[in-house]
C-alpha positions in Angstrom: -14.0 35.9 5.9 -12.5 35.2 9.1 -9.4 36.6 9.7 -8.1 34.3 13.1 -5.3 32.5 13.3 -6.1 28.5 14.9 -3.1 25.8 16.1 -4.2 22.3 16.4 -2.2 19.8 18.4 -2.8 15.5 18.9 -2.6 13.4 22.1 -3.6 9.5 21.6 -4.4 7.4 18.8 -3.9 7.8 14.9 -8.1 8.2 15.0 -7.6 11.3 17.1 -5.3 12.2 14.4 -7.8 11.3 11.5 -10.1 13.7 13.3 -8.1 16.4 14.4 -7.1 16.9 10.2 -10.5 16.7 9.7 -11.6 19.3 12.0 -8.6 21.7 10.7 -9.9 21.4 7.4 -13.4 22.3 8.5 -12.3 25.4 10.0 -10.1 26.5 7.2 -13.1 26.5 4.9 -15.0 28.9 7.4 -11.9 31.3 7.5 -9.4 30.1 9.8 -6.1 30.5 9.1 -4.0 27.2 10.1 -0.5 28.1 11.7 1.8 26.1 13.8 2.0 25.4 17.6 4.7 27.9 18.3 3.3 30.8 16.6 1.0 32.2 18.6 -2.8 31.2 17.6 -5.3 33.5 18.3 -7.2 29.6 18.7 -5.8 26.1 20.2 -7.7 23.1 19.1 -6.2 20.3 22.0 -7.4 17.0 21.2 -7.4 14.5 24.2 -6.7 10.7 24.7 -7.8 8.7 27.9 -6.0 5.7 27.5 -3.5 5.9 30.3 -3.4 7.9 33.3 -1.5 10.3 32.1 -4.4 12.2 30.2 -4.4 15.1 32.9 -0.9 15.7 32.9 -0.5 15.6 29.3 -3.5 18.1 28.7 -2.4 20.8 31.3 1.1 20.6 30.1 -0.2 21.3 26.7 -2.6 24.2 27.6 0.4 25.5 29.5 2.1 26.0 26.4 -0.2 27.5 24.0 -0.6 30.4 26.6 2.9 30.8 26.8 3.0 31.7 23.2 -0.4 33.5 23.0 -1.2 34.0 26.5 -4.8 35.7 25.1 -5.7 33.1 23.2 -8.7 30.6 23.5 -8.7 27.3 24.6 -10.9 24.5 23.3 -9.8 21.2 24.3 -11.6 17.9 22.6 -11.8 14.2 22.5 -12.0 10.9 24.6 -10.8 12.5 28.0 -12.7 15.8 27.5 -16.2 13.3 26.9 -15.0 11.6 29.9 -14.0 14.2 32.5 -14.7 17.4 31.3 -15.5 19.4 34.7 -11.8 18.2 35.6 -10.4 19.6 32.3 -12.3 22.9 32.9 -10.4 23.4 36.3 -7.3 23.3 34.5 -6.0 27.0 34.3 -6.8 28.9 30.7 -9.3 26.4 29.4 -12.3 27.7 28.0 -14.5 25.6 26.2 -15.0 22.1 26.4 -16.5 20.2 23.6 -17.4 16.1 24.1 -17.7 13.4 21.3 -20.6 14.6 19.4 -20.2 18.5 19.7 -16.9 18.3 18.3 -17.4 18.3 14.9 -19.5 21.3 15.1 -16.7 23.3 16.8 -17.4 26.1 14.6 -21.0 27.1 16.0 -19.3 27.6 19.0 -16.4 29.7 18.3 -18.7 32.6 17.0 -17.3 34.0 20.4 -14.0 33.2 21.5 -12.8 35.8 23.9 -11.1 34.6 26.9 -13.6 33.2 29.4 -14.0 34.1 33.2 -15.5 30.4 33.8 -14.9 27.7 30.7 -18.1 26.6 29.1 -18.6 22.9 28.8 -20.8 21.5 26.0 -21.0 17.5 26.7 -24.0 15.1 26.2 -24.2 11.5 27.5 -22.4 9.2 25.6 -25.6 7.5 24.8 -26.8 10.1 23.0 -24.1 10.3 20.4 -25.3 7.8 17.6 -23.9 10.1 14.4 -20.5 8.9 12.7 -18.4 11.4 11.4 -16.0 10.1 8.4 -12.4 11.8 8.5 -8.8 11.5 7.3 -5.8 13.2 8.1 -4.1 15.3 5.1 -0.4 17.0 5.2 1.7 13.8 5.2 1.9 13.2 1.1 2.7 10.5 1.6 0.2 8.8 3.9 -3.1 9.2 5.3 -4.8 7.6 8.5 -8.3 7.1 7.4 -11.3 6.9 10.1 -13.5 4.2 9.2 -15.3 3.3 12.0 -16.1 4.8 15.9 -17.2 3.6 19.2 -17.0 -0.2 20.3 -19.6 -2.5 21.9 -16.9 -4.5 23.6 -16.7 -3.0 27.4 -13.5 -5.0 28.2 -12.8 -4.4 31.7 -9.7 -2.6 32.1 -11.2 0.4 29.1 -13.1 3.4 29.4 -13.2 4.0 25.3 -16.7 2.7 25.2 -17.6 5.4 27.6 -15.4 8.5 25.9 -16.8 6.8 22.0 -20.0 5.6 22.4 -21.2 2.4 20.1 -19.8 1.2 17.2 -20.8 2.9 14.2 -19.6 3.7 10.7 -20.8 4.9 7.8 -22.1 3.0 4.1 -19.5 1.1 2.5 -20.6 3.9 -0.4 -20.1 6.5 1.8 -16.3 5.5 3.0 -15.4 4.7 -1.1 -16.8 8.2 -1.7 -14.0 9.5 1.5 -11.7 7.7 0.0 -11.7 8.7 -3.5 -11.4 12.2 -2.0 -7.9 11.1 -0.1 -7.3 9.3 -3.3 -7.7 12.3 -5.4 -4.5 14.0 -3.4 -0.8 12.7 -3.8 -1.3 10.6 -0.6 0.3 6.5 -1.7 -0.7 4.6 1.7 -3.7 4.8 3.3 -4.1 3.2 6.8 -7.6 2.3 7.6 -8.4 3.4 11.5 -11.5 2.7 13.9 -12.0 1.8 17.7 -12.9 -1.6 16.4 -12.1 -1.6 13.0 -13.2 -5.2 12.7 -16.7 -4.5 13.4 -17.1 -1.9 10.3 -21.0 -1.9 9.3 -22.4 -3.5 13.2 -26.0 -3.5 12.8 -26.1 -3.2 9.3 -25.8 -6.0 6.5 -22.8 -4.2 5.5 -19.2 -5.5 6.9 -15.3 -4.9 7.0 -14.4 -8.0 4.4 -16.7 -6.7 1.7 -15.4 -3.0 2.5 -12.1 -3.6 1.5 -12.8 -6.0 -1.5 -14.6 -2.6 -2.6 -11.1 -0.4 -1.4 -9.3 -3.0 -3.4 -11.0 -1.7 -6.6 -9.9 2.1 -6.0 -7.1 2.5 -8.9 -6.4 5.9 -7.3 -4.8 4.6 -4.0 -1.9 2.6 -4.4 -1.7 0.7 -1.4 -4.0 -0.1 2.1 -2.5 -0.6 5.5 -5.0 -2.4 8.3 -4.2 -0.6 11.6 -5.1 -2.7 15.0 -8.5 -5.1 14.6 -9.2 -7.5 17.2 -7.9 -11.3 16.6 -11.7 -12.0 16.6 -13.2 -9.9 14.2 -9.7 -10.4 12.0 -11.6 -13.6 10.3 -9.6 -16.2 7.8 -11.5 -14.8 4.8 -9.8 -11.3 5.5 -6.2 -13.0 5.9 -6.6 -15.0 3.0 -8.1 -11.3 1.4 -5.1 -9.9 2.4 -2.2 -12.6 0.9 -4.1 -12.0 -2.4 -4.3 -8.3 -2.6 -2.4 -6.3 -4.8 -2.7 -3.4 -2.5 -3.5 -4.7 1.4 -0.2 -4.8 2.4 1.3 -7.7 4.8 1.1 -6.2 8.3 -1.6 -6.2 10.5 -1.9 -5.2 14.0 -3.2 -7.7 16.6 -4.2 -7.2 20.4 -3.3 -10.0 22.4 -3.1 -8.0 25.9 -2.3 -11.6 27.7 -1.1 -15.0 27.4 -3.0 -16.2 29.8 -6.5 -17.7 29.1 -7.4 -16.7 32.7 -6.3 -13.1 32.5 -8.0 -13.0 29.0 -11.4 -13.5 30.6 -11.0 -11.1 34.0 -10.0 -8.5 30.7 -13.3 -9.8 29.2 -11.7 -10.3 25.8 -13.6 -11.9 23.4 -11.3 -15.3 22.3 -8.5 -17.4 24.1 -4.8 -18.5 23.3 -6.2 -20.7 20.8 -8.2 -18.8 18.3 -5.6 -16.4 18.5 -2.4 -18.6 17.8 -4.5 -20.0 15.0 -4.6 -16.5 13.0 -0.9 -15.9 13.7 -0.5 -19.2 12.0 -2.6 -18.7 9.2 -1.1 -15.9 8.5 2.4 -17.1 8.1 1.6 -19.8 6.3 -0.1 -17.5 3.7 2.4 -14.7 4.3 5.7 -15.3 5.8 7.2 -12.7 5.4 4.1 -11.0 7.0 4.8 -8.1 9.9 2.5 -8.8 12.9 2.9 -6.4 15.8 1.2 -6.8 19.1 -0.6 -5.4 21.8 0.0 -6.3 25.5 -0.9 -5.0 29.0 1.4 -5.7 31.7 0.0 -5.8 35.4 -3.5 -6.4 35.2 -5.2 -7.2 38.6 -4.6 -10.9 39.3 -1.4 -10.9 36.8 1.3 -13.3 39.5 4.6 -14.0 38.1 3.0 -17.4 36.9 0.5 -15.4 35.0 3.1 -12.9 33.6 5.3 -15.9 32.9 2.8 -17.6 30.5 2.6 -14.2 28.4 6.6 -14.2 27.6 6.3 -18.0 27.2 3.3 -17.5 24.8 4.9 -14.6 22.7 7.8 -16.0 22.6 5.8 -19.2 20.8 4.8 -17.1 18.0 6.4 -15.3 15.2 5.7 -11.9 16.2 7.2 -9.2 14.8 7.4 -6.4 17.9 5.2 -5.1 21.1 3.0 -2.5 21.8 3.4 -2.5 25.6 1.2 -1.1 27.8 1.7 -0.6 31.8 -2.0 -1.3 33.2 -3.4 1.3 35.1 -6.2 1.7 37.4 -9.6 3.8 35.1 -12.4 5.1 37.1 -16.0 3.2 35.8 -14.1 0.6 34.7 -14.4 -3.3 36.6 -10.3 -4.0 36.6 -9.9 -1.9 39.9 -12.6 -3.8 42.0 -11.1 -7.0 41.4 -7.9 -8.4 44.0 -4.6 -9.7 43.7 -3.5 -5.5 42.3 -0.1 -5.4 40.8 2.6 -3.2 42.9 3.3 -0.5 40.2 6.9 -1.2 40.7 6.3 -4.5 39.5 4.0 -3.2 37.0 7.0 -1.4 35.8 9.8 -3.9 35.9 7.3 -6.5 34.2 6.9 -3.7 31.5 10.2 -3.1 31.0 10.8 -6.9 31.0 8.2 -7.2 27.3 10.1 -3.8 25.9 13.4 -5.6 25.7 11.7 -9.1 24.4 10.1 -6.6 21.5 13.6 -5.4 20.5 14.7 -8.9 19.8 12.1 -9.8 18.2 11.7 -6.9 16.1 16.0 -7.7 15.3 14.6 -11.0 14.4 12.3 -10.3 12.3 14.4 -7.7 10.5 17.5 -10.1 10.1 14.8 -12.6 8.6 14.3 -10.3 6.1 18.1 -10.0 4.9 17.6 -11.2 0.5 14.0 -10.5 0.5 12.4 -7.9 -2.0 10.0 -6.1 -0.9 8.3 -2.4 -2.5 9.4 0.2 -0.3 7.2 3.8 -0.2 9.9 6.5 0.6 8.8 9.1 2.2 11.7 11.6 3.8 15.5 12.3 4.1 17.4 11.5 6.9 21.1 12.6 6.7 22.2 11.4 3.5 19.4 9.0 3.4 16.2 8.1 1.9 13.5 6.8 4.4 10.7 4.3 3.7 8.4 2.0 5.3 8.1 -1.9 2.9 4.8 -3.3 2.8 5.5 -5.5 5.9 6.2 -2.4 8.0 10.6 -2.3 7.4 11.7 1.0 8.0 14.1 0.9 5.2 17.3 3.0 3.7 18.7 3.9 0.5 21.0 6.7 -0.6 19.2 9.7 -1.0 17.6 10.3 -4.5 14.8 13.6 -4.3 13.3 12.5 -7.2 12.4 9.2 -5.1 10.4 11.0 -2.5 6.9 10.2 -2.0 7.7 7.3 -5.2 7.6 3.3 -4.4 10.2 1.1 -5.3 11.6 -2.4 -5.9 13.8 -3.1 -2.9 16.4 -5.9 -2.0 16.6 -5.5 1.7 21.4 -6.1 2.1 21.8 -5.6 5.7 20.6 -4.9 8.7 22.3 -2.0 11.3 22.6 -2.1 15.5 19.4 -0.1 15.5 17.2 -2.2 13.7 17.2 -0.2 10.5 17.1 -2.0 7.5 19.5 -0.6 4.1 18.4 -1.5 0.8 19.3 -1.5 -2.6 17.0 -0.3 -5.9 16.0 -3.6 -7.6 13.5 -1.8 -10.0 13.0 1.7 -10.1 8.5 1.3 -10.2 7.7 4.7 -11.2 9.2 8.4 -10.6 7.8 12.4 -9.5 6.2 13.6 -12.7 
């Protein structure tokens, strides 16, 4: 057996954290011993994101700090900025082996030798060549598990370079993913939150698609509820909505992009609908589902974005009853199309128009939590916090009760009373639904 110690830590998305569980568990079964950050691993698994431009930064900082607690040990560092850039990565002091999408998920062939490197080693093919889906879910919350359903997306929007770190859309058999998720379903985990690149476009190329995967999930009696994270407004068709409202386990939230309110910005992103088609699911699903969470993704400061353009987004969200803001400041990605266009955005503007959408998503996330003041809702508790019990509703309330232990990890009937300053809501029991054996 092997008898190193390995530390694993997450930059990005809750894929990257789907994956890096995956690849922990992977290396536990050949030996590794699992210990946290701070304790010195003999190993660091770094898992990298490439969304913002703060990829480089985040990476060297964190490299920085596994050597200060093991300054001997060996540095792997994976993931979408590691496909992307890896001879930048391996400049970066105490990195010694770089592993790109596909290579991975065999990181144990290649840590037969891990002493300290005088040059890092960088396995990385062309993102062409990586075809092969890898299933994975993330374990160590009890009480939830982000669940990777699908990888890679076709969609080459202009201002995104995930096509590039990803590869194609691809997934595995609708058989396969029940099979994964009778495994999750097999541990104490309640919630599991489906996650892909493009979730929506689960089975591409096949017959196979997302709508007749999770009438299939719906049928799993050992998994007591289903979150969808983000799926494209276009791919989110009225058939999955109208799934959704009538599910006893797909829970009311979902997780739109929008990105702009402006038709014309829509198309320099190259998105793949207008205002339009997207107001219309927003409307569906509150008329199916009103008390239904819907949260939001937006860029702010896209090339060509004048005040007129940035004053047609708050105009637009403001339209809809939309629940808070993901809010991202656009910035410049190299092989991407954004940066060759005109009309740039100052970054100071970029900035202030960013903080601008971050204040409109705290009222109407306060909104949409003093809307739900009377309702009832089943609330899966998960933590303490003070004297508190902490949970999440189906339609994504963070909610409070006073602390029961018996409750933890257990879902309840729950009248939401009042709502405090920081948008927290504080329930009451209704029904207690079922207990800890």
């Amino acid at each position: 057996m092997n008898s190193k110690t390995a530390s694993f830590y997450t930059l990005g998305c809750k894929l990257n954290f789907s994956e890096t569980s995956t690849i922990s568990r992977d290396l536990e079964e050949e030996g590794y011993a699992k210990i946290d950050f701070e304790l010195g691993a003999d190993i660091y698994v770094i898992n990298t994101c490439s969304v913002t431009d703060q990829a480089d930064k985040k990476c060297r900082n964190t490299v920085r700090r596994a050597l200060k607690y093991n300054p001997n040990a060996f540095i792997v560092v994976i993931g979408c900025y590691a496909q992307l850039k890896p001879e930048e990565i391996s400049r970066i002091e105490g990195v010694d082996l770089v592993l790109g999408a596909q290579e991975k998920f065999n990181i144990g062939n290649y840590l037969k030798d891990s002493k300290k490197k005088k040059k890092p080693i960088i396995l990385n093919q062309p993102i062409k060549n990586v075809k092969s889906f890898y299933p994975g879910y993330s374990v160590g919350d009890r009480t939830r598990s982000f669940f990777k359903v699908q990888d890679g997306c076709n969609y080459f929007c202009s201002f995104c370079t995930i096509p590039l770190a990803r590869g194609k859309s691809r997934s595995g058999t609708i058989s396969q993913t029940i099979e994964k998720a009778t495994e999750i379903g097999n541990s104490k985990v309640k919630e599991v939150v489906l996650t892909g690149i493009n979730l929506g476009d689960f089975g591409y190329g096949t017959k196979e698609n997302f709508y007749q995967l999770i009438n299939k999930l719906e049928k799993l009696n050992s998994i007591s509820r289903f979150r969808i994270s983000s799926i494209e407004p276009d791919l989110l068709s009225e058939e999955i909505i109208e799934f959704v409202n009538s599910s006893n386990k797909f829970v009311p939230h979902f997780h739109i992009p929008l990105q702009s309110g402006s038709n014309l910005l829509l198309k320099k992103m190259r998105r793949r609908y207008n205002t339009d088609l997207y107001s219309s699911r927003i409307k569906l699903i509150k008329e199916l589902m009103p008390h239904a969470c819907i949260g939001v993704d937006v860029i702010v400061g896209f090339p060509g974005e004048t005040e007129e353009e940035f004053n047609k987004t708050i105009d637009y969200i403001k339209s809809l009853p939309i629940s808070y803001l993901h809010v991202f400041t656009y910035s410049e990605r190299a092989n991407t199309n954004a940066p060759k266009m005109n009309e740039i955005v100052p970054m100071e503007l970029r900035r202030k128009r960013s903080k601008q959408l971050r204040i409109l998503s705290l009222k109407l996330k306060l909104k949409f939590y003093n809307e739900n003041i009377g309702y009832v809702g089943k609330v899966l508790f998960e933590s303490k916090e003070d004297n508190f019990l902490i949970g999440f509703s189906e339609n994504y309330l963070k909610v409070k009760i006073p602390f029961k232990p018996k409750m933890i990890n257990t879902i309840q009937k729950i009248r939401i009373e009042k709502i405090s300053s920081d948008i927290e809501a504080y329930g009451s029991i209704v029904k207690e639904l079922e207990l800890v054996k």
